[in-house]
C-alpha positions in Angstrom: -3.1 -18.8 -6.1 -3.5 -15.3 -6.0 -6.5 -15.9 -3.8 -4.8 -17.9 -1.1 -2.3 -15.1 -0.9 -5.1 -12.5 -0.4 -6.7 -14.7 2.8 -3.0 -15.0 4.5 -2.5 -11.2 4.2 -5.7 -10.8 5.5 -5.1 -13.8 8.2 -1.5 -11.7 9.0 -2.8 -8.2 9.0 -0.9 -7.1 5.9 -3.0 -4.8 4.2 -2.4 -4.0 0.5 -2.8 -0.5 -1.7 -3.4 -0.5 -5.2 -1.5 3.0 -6.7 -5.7 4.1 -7.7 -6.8 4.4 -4.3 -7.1 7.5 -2.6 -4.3 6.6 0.0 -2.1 6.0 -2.2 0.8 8.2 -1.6 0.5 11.1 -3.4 4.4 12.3 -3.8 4.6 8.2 -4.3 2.4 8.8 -7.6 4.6 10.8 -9.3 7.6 9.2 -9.3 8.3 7.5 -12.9 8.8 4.1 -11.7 6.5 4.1 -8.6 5.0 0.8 -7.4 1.6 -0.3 -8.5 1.0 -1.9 -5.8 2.1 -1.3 -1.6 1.9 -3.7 1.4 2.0 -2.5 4.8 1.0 -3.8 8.4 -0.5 -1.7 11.0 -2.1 1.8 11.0 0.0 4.0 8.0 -0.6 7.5 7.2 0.9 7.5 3.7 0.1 11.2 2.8 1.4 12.5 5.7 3.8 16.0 5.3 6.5 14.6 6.8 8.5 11.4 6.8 11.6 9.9 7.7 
């Protein structure tokens, strides 16, 4: 199962970010009840200064 999920992401452009790698956002890491895990779609600058 988990598997098939990772080839339709792949086959629908969603990319996925595990909290340990580097892009992970960094202000996103310290939060107490931040998200292991974060889907996007498209080109993301996570680390960024500034966001809306």
């Amino acid at each position: 199962k988990a598997e098939e999920m990772l080839i339709q992401h792949d086959k629908e452009g969603i990319e996925i970010l595990f909290y340990k790698h580097a892009s992970f956002p960094k202000r996103l890491v310290q939060c107490e009840d931040a998200p292991i895990i974060l889907y996007y779609k498209g080109t993301a600058n996570l680390n960024a200064q500034k966001k809306l």
